[in-house]
C-alpha angles and dihedrals in degrees: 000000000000124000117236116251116285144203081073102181102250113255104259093210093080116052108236117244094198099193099357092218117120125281088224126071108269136206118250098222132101102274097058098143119220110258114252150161132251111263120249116204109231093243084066094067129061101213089179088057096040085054094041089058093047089045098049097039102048096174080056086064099046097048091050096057090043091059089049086051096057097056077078113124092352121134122238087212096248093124098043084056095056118106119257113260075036086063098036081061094049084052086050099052082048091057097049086051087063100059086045087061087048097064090033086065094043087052093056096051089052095047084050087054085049098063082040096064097035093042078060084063101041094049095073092058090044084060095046087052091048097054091041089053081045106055096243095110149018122230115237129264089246088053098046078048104054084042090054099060094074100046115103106248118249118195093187087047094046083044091066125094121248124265103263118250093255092054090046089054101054085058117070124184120331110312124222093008106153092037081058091047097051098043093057082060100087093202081058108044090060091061096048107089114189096255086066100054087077095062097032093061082071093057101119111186131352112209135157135214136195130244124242079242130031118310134050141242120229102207110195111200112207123186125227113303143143100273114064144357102235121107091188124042112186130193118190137207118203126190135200120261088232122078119235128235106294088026098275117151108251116227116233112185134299130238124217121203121246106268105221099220122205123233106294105351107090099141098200094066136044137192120243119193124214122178113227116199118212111242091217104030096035079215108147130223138186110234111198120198128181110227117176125250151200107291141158082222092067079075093081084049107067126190115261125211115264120261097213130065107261126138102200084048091047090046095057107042085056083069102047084043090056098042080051091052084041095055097042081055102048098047082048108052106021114028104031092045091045104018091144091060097047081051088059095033083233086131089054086082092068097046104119116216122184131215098269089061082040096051090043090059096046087047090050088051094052090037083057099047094051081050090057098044087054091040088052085047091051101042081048087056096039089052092053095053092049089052086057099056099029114253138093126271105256114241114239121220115261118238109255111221128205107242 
C-alpha cells in the first residue's frame, strides 16, 4: 500500500509543540511534572475584537502563521540539556529505530511482492470478466450458479417469461458496464458530467498493471466512438525510490497520455461566444474562446507542482495532487478489483462515511427544507402581486438534478 503525499503544510491555526518537553532543564526524577500554560478564563478575552484586528490586518495574519510555521522542527532545548550517558541512550534508541525502519521498509517490499503474485492470479479471471461484459463469451452454468446464491429471491420476478431468444440476441454482453460501475464510485461520479456519459459508454475494460519499480499504470480500453481516436488511453504513478517514515512507499506524481481528440469534440474544454460591438462602425461580431471545462477526461492530465514560489498556489495544487493520488488509488484498489459490485452498487453498502459527510448531508436536507419554506413565502407574495394585476404567477422551471 502507498503512502499519501507528505511535507502537508501544518495547519496554522494550532500552535506546534515540536518535542513537548519543557523549554527549561528539567529534573530526571519521577516528579517531573508535564510542561504547561497558565490557564486564561474565556471573559478576559474579546474574541470580537481579537477577530476585528486580524480581519482588518491580513499580513498580520499571515506573519503570525509563518512564524508558527516556522516552530516546525525547532528544539525546545529539553534534550540539549540531558546529561551526557542520558544522551548517549537517546542516540541509541535512535540507532535501534533504524534497524526497525529497516525492516519496516523490507516488509513493504514483501508485502508489495506479495500483490504482485497474487494480482498474476487474479488477471486470468479479469480477462474472463472482461469477454463476458463484452459479449465474447458466456459464463458457465457453475459460475451463474455460484453468483445466484446470493441473490434475494423474487417470485414476481421467477413468475415472468423469458426474454425471448430474439430479444437475447440484439444484446451482447453487459452495456454500458464500466460508465454503471463508475457512476456507483462516488470519487468518480463527481467527476462524470453528462457530456461525458456519451464517450464513456464505449469504455471496454479498465485494468491496471505494476511498474518494474514501485507504482502502477491504469490502463482504460475504449471501442471505437465519435470523441477521440485512442484505443488505449494510459495513466501512470509513479513513487519515490526512498521509503517514507514506517516503510510506506511515497507517491511522486503521475503522468496521463496524450487523448487524440477528434475535430470539435475535446471534452475538457468548451467554447464559449461573446459579441463584441465596434466603437466606430457600430458593426457587431461573435468572438468565440475555448475555456476549459469540468470533465472526467481531465483525469489523463494531472496537476503538476508550481514552479513559483506561492503559497496559496502551492496550497491548492496539494490538494488536487492528493484527490489524483486519491482517485489512482480508489480505481485501483476498489472498482477494477470489484468492478461487478460497484455495477450493482452492492459495494455501495461498505463504503464507510464519517460524521463530517453524515452531518453535511444533514446540513444539505435542513438547508432544503428552509429553501422550500421561503420558496413557499415568496411564491405566496408573488401570487398576491399577479392577482392584482390580472394575470397568473409564472411558474418558474424546477432544477433538474443528476441522480
Amino acid at each position: 500500500m502507498a503512502e499519501p503525499i507528505r511535507n502537508k503544510r501544518p495547519d496554522p491555526a494550532t500552535a506546534p509543540t515540536p518535542q513537548n518537553t519543557p523549554a527549561a532543564t528539567a529534573p530526571i526524577s519521577s516528579h517531573a511534572q508535564q510542561p504547561g500554560v497558565a490557564s486564561i478564563k474565556e471573559e478576559d478575552l474579546d474574541r470580537a475584537a481579537a477577530a476585528s484586528i486580524f480581519a482588518q490586518n491580513p499580513q498580520l495574519v499571515s506573519l503570525i502563521q509563518g512564524r508558527l510555521g516556522g516552530l516546525i522542527g525547532r528544539s525546545s532545548g529539553y534534550i540539549e540539556s540531558l546529561p551526557t550517558e542520558v544522551k548517549r541512550r537517546v542516540s541509541g534508541l535512535k540507532g535501534i529505530q533504524k534497524e526497525h525502519s529497516k525492516l519496516e521498509a523490507e516488509f513493504q517490499e514483501e508485502v508489495l511482492q506479495l500483490e504482485k503474485k497474487y494480482f498474476a492470479k487474479f488477471t486470468p479471471l479479469y480477462e474472463k470478466r472482461s469477454e463476458i461484459i463484452n459479449g465474447k463469451a458466456e459464463p458457465t452454468e457453475a459460475e451463474i450458479k455460484a453468483g445466484e446464491e446470493d441473490e434475494p429471491k423474487d417470485e414476481d420476478e421467477a413468475a415472468k417469461e423469458p426474454e425471448t431468444t430474439e430479444t437475447a440476441k440484439n444484446v451482447a454482453g453487459i452495456p454500458e458496464f464500466w460508465l454503471s460501475a463508475m457512476k456507483n464510485q462516488v470519487s468518480l461520479a463527481e467527476m462524470i458530467t453528462d457530456r461525458d456519459e456519451e464517450a464513456l459508454k464505449s469504455l471496454i475494460d479498465i485494468r491496471m498493471e505494476y511498474l518494474d519499480k514501485p507504482g502502477f499504470r491504469l490502463i482504460f480500453e475504449f471501442a471505437e466512438n465519435a470523441f477521440f481516436t485512442n484505443k488505449i488511453v494510459t495513466k501512470t504513478y509513479f513513487y519515490q525510490n526512498e521509503s517514507g517514515y514506517g516503510g510506506d512507499f511515497i507517491y511522486d506524481h503521475a503522468e496521463g497520455e496524450k487523448i487524440e481528440w477528434k475535430e470539435g469534440q475535446d471534452l475538457t474544454v468548451r467554447i464559449e461566444q461573446k459579441k463584441q460591438r465596434n466603437k466606430n462602425t457600430k458593426q457587431t461580431r461573435i468572438v468565440k474562446k475555448t475555456v476549459p471545462t469540468e470533465s472526467f477526461f481531465n483525469f489523463f492530465s494531472p496537476p503538476k507542482a508550481p514552479i513559483e514560489d506561492d503559497d496559496d498556489a502551492a496550497s491548492d495544487i496539494e490538494e488536487r495532487l492528493e484527490l489524483d493520488y486519491q482517485l489512482g488509488e480508489d480505481i485501483k484498489e476498489k472498482l477494477i478489483p470489484r468492478a461487478i459490485d460497484w455495477f450493482t452498487g452492492e459495494a455501495l453498502a461498505f463504503e464507510e462515511l464519517d460524521e463530517d459527510d453524515l452531518e453535511d448531508f444533514d446540513d444539505e436536507d435542513d438547508e432544503d427544507d428552509d429553501e422550500d419554506d421561503d420558496q413557499d413565502d415568496e411564491d405566496e407574495e408573488e401570487s398576491d402581486e399577479d392577482d392584482e394585476d390580472g394575470t397568473k404567477p409564472k411558474q418558474e422551471a424546477a432544477d433538474c438534478k443528476q441522480s
